[in-house]
Structure formats: structure tokens, C-alpha cells
C-alpha positions as a printed NumPy array, in Angstrom:
array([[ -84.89 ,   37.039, -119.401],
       [ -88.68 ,   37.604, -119.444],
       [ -90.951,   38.504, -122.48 ],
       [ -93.14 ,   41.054, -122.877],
       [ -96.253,   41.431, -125.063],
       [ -96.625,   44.035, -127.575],
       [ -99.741,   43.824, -129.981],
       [-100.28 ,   40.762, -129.469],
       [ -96.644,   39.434, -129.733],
       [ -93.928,   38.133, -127.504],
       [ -90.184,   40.476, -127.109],
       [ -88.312,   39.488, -125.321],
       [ -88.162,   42.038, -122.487],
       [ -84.338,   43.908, -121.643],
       [ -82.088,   42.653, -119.412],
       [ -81.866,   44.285, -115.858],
       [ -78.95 ,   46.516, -116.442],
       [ -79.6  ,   47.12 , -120.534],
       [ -83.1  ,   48.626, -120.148],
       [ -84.146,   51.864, -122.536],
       [ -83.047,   53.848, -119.219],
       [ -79.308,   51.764, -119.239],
       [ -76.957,   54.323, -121.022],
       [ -75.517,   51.744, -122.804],
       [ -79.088,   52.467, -124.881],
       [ -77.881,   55.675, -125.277],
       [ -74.376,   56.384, -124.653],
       [ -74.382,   59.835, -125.507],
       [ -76.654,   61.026, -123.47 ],
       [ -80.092,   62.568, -123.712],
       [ -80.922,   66.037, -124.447],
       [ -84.928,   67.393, -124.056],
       [ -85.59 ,   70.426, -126.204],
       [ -88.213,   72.352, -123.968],
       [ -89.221,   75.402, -126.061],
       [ -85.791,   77.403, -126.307],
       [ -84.565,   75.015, -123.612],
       [ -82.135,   72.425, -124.189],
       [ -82.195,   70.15 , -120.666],
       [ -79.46 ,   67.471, -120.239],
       [ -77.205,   69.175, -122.489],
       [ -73.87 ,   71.052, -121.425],
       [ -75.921,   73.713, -119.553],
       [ -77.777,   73.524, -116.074],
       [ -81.101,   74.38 , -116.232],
       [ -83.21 ,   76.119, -113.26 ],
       [ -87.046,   75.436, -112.863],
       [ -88.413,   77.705, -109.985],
       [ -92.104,   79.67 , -108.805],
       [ -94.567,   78.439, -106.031],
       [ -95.133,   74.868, -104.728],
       [ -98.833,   75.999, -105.211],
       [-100.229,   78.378, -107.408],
       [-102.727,   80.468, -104.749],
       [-103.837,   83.196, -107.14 ],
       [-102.824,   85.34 , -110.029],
       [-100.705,   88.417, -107.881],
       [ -98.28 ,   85.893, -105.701],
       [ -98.233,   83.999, -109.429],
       [ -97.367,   87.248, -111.179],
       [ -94.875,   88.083, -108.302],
       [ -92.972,   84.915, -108.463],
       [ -92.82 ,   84.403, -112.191],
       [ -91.487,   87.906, -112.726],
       [ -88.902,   87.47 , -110.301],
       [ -87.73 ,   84.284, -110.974],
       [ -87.298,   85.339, -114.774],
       [ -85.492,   88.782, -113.61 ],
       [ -83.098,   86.362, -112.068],
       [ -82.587,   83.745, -114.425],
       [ -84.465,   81.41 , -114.378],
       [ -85.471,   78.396, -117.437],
       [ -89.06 ,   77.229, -116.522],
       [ -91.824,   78.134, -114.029],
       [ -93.11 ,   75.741, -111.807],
       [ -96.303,   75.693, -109.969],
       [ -98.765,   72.746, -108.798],
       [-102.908,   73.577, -109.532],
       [-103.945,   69.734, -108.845],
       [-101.532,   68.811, -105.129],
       [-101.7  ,   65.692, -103.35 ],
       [-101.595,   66.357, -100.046],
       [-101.304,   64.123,  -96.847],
       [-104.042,   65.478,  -94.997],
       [-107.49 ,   65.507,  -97.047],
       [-107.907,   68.748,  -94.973],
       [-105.048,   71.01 ,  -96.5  ],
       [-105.362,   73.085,  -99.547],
       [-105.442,   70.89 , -102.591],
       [-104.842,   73.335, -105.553],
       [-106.843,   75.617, -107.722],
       [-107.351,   72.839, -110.516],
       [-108.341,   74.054, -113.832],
       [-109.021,   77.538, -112.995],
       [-105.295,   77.713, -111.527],
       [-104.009,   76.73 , -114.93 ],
       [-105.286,   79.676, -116.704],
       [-103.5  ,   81.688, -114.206],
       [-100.071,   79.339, -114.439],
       [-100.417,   79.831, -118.532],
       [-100.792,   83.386, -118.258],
       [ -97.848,   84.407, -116.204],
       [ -96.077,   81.474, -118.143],
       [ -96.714,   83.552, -121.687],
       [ -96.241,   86.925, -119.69 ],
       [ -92.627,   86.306, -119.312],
       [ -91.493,   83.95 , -122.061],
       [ -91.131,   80.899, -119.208],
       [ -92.445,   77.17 , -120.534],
       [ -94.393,   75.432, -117.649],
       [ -94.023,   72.652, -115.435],
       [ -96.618,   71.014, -113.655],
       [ -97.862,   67.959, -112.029],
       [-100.178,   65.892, -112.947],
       [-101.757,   63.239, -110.686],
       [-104.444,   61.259, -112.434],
       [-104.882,   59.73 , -116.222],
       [-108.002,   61.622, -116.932],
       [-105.59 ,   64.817, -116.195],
       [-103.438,   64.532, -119.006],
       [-105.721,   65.555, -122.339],
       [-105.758,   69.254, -119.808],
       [-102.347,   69.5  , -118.81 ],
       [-100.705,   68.63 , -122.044],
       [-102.69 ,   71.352, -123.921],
       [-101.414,   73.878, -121.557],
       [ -97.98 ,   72.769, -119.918],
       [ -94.402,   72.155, -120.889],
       [ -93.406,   69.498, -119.056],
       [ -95.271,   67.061, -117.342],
       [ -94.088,   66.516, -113.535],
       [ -94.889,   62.775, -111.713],
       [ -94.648,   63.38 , -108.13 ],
       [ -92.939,   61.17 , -105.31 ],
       [ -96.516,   59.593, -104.552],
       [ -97.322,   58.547, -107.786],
       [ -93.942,   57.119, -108.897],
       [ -95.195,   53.955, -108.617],
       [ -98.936,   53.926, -110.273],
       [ -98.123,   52.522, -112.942],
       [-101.463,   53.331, -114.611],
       [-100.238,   57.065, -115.098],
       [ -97.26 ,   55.901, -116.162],
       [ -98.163,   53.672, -119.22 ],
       [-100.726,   56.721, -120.163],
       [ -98.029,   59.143, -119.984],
       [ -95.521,   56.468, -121.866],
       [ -98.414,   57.557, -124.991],
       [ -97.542,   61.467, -124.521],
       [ -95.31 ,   63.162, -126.74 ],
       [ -94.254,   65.159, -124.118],
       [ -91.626,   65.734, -121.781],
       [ -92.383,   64.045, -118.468],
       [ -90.278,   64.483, -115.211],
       [ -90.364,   61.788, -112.678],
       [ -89.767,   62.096, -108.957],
       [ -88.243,   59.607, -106.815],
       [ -90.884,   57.628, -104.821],
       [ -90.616,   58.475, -101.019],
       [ -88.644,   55.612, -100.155],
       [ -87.615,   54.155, -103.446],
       [ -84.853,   52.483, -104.285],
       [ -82.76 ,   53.586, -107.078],
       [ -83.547,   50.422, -109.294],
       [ -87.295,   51.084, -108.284],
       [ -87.171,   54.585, -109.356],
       [ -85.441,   53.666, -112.976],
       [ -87.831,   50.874, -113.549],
       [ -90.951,   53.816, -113.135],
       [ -88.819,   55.544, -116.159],
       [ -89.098,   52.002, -118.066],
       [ -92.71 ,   52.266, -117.892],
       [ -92.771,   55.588, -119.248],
       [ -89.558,   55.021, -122.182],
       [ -91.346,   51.52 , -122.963],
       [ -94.905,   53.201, -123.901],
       [ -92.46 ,   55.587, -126.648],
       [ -92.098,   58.435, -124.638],
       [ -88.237,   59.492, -124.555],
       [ -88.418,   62.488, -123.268],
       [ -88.027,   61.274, -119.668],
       [ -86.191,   63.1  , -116.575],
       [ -85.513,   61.95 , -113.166],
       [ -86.268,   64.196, -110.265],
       [ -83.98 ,   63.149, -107.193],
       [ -86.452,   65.013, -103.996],
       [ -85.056,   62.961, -100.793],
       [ -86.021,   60.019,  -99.514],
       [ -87.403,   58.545,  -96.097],
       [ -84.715,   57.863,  -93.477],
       [ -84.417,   57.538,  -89.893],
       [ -83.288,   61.178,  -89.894],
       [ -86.011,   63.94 ,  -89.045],
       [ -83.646,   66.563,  -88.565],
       [ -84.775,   67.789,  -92.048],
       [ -87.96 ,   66.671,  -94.026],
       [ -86.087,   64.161,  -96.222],
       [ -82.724,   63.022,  -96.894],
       [ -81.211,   64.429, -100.484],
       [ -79.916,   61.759, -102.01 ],
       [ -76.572,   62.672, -103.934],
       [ -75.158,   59.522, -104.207],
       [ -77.94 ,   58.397, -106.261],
       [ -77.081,   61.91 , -108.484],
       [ -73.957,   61.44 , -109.753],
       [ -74.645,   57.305, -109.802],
       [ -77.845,   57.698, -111.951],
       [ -76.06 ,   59.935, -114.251],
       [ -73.07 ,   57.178, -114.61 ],
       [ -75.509,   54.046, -115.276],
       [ -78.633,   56.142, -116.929],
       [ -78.99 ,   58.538, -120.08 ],
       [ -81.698,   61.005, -119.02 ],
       [ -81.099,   63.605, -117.126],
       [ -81.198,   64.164, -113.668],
       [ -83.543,   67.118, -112.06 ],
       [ -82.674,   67.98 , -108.128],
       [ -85.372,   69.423, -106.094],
       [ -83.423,   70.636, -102.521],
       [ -86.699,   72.219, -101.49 ],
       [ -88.879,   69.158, -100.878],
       [ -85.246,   67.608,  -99.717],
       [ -85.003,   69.702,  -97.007],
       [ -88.217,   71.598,  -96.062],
       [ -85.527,   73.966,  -95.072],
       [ -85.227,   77.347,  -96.926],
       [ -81.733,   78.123,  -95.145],
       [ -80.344,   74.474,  -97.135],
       [ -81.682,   74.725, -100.05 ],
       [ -78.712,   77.184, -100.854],
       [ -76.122,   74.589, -100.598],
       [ -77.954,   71.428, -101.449],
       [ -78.269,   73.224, -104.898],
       [ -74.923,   73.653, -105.284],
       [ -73.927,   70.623, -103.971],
       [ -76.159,   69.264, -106.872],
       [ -74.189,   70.953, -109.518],
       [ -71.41 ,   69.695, -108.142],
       [ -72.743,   66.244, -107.994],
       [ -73.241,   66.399, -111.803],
       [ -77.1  ,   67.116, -111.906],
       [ -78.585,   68.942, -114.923],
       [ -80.856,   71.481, -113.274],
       [ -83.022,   72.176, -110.264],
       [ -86.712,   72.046, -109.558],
       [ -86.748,   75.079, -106.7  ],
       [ -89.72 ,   76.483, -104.758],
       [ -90.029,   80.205, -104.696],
       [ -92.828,   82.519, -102.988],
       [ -93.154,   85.962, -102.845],
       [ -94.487,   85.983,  -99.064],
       [ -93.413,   82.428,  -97.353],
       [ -95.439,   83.274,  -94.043],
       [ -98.372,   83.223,  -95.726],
       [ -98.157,   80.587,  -98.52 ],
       [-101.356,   77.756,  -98.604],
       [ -98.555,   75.067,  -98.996],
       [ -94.936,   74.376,  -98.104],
       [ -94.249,   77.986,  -97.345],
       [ -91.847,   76.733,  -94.409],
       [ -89.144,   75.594,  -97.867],
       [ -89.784,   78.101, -100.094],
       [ -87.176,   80.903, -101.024],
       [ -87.781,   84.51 , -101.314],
       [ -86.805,   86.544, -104.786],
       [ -84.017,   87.521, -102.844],
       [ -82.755,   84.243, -101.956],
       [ -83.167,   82.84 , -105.166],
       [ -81.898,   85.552, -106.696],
       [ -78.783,   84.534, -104.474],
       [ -78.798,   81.383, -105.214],
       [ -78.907,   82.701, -109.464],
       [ -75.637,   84.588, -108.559],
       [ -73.753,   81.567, -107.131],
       [ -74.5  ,   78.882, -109.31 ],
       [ -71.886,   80.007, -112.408],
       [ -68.821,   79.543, -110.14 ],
       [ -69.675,   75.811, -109.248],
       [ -70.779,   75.386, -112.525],
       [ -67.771,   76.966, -114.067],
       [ -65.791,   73.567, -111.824],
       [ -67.698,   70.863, -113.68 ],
       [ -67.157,   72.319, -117.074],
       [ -70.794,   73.373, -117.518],
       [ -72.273,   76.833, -117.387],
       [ -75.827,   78.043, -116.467],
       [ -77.878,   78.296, -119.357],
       [ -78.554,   81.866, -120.973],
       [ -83.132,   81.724, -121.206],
       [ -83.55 ,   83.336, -124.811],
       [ -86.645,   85.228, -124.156],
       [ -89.016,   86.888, -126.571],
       [ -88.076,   90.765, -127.337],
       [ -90.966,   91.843, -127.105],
       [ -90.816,   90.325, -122.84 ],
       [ -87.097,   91.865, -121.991],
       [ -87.202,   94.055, -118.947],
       [ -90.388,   93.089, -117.742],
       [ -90.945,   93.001, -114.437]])
């Protein structure tokens, strides 16, 4: 057993398999309250909109479809890492107003990613949920910083991370005081290029047995395939995950980024309709969004 140092005195640190993450820390399970949004709990939660937000009328577009059909949170990146320094990079700050603005349009909390420390103080005053993305699973810097938020934080899987790797990045974040932690399984690197990664759901339904925070699946980085994200989502459901993190564009063809994974309205609209039955299976249900009065039957 190690020791760690806290203000300037030794703890000892937890044993491999009895860290914060274990669930023997938390046996029952944990439950993150976002806005009228209970994730973790008995019902599956859906996170959808664009992989990028582009500008405010494919924004509008998604976010009103993807609450006509259900959906919990809205979802769209305005700082992107990118593996080409050549390919659009996000809209930054300005993007945010327009992310916040559909967000409060149609009674949808926010999720969005944030990639460096010095982002945080921005995207905590205007987001829900803060997401860590595959690439920066492992900088620990953002991590500690983010352990300091009172906020919930979702954190992909690294690109080819294994899954004690991926629950140590969640120690970093649960050891700074920051409980409200979710995993994000997005595939990992394998020999395989049929598809863009390989979706993990092994490591669903075994992270749920040895770990108390819930467990996000995102088919459409997964698969990079819009035609699988159908049934890699409810494959999820069935594997025990507690929600989805799902990519959704108004006009695929022409999207700035990842257009090639995204789903229509209609497909995700689809994929709304089929959820319940799998759902139904695992003793869970979809979750019912509670929106504002004043935003039912907007469109």
C-alpha cells in the first residue's frame, strides 16, 4: 500500500481494488442529479445534438428535434480536438452562447467538453455536465482541476485504455472531492478497421459490477457508422449501461465534423421509439424529461 499526501500529511492511499471508484465504496450505487435529471438511477438517460456546434439554425434544428423525441441532455462540442490541426476546431466561446441558448430554448441541461484547465471557470458557468474526451483521459492536470469542480464530469475511455487505466482517471477526479463522476465507454483501438473503433461491452456490464458510477455509452464515436449506432445502443441497454451520449445532425452531408456517424431526427427519433422495449427486459424504463410548461410543444 502506498501513501499519499494531503495538506501536508501522509494517508495512506486505497488499495487497488477498494479505490473511491470500487463499489464496495459505495455499494448502492451512484445517482447524479442533473437539473430534473436523475443519471445512474433506475432510468436510462439519452444525451444527443451535434458532435460540433456549426451555428445557431443546425443548433436550433437538432435541439428541437432531439427534445420532440425524447431526449435528457443536449450535447454539442464548441472547443474539439481534432487530429489534423487543419480541420474545424469549434466555435469556442462564441459557440457557447449559441449551445446555452438552444439549451434554455427547450428546457435541455448541457453537455460539453472541455479540453484545457484554463477552460473550466467558462464552461462551468454555462454547462451541465462537464465531458473529458478520449484524448485527454489521461492528463492528469485537467483531471485534478476538475477533481475541485462541483460539477458533474463525464469521462471517456482513453483510445486504447485499459479498463484499470480508465478507472484510475476517475480516481483522480473522485480523489480531488468531486463525486459526481461518469464513465463514457466510446471504443477502443483494435486491429479491426472495419468500423472506427471497437465498442467495448464487456467493459459495460464489468464496470458496472466492480464500479459505482454510472456508465455513459457513446455508439457514435464507436462506430463512425450511422447504420450501427441503432443496435450498439440497444445492445448498451442491454448490457446494463445508464444512458447514451448520441450524435445527431440535421444535414449529415454537410456537417464540419463527424457527419459520416451522425443520425438524422428521423433516425434518432427511431432509435427514441425502440429503446422502451429493451429497456422494459432489464427492469429499467427510459426516463420521462420534465420540461418547463411554458417549453411543451415547441418545436
Amino acid at each position: 500500500m502506498g501513501v499519499t499526501r494531503t495538506d501536508g500529511v501522509l494517508q495512506s492511499a486505497p488499495k487497488k481494488d477498494s479505490g473511491r471508484a470500487h463499489r464496495d465504496a459505495r455499494p448502492e450505487g451512484t445517482c447524479i442529479q442533473v437539473g430534473r435529471v436523475e443519471i445512474g438511477g433506475p432510468g436510462f438517460v439519452v444525451m444527443a445534438g451535434p458532435c460540433a456546434v456549426e451555428d445557431a439554425e443546425q443548433t436550433e434544428r437538432t435541439a428541437a428535434a432531439v427534445a420532440a423525441a425524447g431526449a435528457h441532455v443536449l450535447r454539442g462540442g464548441v472547443f474539439k480536438p481534432r487530429t489534423s490541426p487543419y480541420s474545424f476546431q469549434g466555435l469556442g466561446e462564441p459557440g457557447l452562447h449559441v449551445l446555452t441558448e438552444a439549451g434554455k430554448r427547450h428546457g435541455l441541461p448541457l453537455i460539453s467538453e472541455v479540453m484545457d484547465a484554463s477552460q473550466i471557470p467558462l464552461m462551468e458557468e454555462s454547462t451541465d455536465i462537464l465531458q473529458v474526451g478520449a484524448r485527454n483521459m489521461q492528463n492528469y492536470t485537467l483531471l485534478r482541476a476538475l477533481g475541485k469542480v462541483r460539477k458533474p464530469v463525464l469521462l471517456k475511455r482513453g483510445l486504447a485504455a485499459t479498463i484499470e487505466e480508465w478507472l484510475l482517471a476517475a480516481e483522480y477526479l473522485l480523489e480531488g472531492g468531486n463525486e459526481q463522476v461518469m464513465l463514457c465507454e466510446r471504443g477502443i483501438r483494435t486491429f479491426e478497421t472495419a468500423m472506427r473503433n471497437t465498442l467495448d461491452l464487456a467493459a459495460v456490464a464489468y464496470v458496472k459490477q466492480r464500479s459505482h458510477l454510472p456508465v455513459i455509452v457513446d455508439p457514435s464515436h464507436a462506430t463512425g457508422d450511422p447504420r450501427l449506432v441503432l443496435p450498439m445502443s440497444l445492445a448498451a441497454a442491454a448490457a446494463g449501461a445508464d444512458g447514451l451520449l448520441v450524435e445527431v445532425h440535421p444535414w449529415p452531408e454537410r456537417a464540419l465534423c463527424d457527419g459520416r456517424q451522425a443520425l438524422t431526427p428521423e433516425g434518432f427519433q427511431d432509435l427514441m421509439r425502440r429503446l422502451p422495449a429493451v429497456l422494459a427486459a432489464m427492469d429499467r424504463h427510459l426516463s420521462q424529461p420534465e420540461r418547463p410548461a411554458q417549453l411543451l410543444g415547441v418545436r
